[in-house]
C-alpha positions in Angstrom: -24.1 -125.6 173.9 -23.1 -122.7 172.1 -21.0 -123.7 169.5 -18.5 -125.6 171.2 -18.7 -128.3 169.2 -15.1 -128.7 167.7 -14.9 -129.5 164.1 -14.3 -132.9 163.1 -11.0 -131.8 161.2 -8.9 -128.9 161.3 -8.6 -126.8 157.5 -5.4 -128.5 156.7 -7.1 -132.1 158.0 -10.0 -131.6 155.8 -7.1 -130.9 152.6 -5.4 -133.7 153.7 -8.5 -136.0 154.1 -9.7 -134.8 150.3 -6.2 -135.2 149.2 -6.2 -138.9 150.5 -9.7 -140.2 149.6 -9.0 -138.4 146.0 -6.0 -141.2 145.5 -7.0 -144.2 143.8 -8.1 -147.3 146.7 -5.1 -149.0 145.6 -2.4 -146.3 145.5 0.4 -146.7 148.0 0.8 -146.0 151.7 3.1 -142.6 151.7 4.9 -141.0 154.4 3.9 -137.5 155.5 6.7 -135.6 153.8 5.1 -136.9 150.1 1.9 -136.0 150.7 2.8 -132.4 151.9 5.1 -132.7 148.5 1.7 -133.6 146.9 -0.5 -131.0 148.5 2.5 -128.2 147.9 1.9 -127.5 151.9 5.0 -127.4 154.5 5.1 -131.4 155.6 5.0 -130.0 159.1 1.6 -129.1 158.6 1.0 -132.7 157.6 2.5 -134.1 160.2 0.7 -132.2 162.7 -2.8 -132.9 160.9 -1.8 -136.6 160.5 -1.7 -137.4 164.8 -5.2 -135.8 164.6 -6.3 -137.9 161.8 -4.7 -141.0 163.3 -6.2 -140.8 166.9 -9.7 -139.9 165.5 -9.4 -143.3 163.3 -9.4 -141.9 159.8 -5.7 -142.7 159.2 -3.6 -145.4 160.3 0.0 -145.4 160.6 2.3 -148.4 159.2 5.5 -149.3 159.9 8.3 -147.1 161.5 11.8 -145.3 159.3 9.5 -144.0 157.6 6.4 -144.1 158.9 3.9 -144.4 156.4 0.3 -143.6 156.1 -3.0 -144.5 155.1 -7.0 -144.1 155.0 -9.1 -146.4 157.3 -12.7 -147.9 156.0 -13.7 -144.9 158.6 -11.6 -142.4 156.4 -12.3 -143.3 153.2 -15.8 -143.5 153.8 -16.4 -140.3 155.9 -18.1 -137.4 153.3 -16.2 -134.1 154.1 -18.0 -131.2 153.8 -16.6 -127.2 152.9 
């Protein structure tokens, strides 16, 4: 095994993640767009980092128009490292 290991998140899943678990437990669900907004980052970047976070269980996704977002036990627990 030389290396192959793939990170557990991408850069912008990691800035995503921190963003996230830095929210208060009881702060609102928010769609992708806001927390690109938040993060000052295109919300396509979100996006694209959120089906990653989703199908590795640190996120889940509620509701539909709009879909909105937020951490799992998993997420909010996990320590990210630099």
């Amino acid at each position: 095994d030389k290396g192959e290991d793939k990170p557990l998140f991408t850069d912008n899943g990691k800035l995503v993640m921190k963003y996230l678990q830095s929210l208060p437990a009881d702060a609102p669900m928010m769609t992708s767009k806001t927390i690109a907004e938040n993060m000052f980052v295109s919300s396509r970047s979100v996006s694209g980092s959120m089906r990653k976070l989703c199908s590795d269980g640190f996120v889940e996704k509620i509701g539909k128009e709009p879909v909105m977002y937020a951490l799992t036990d998993n997420g909010r627990n996990i320590v990210i490292e630099d």
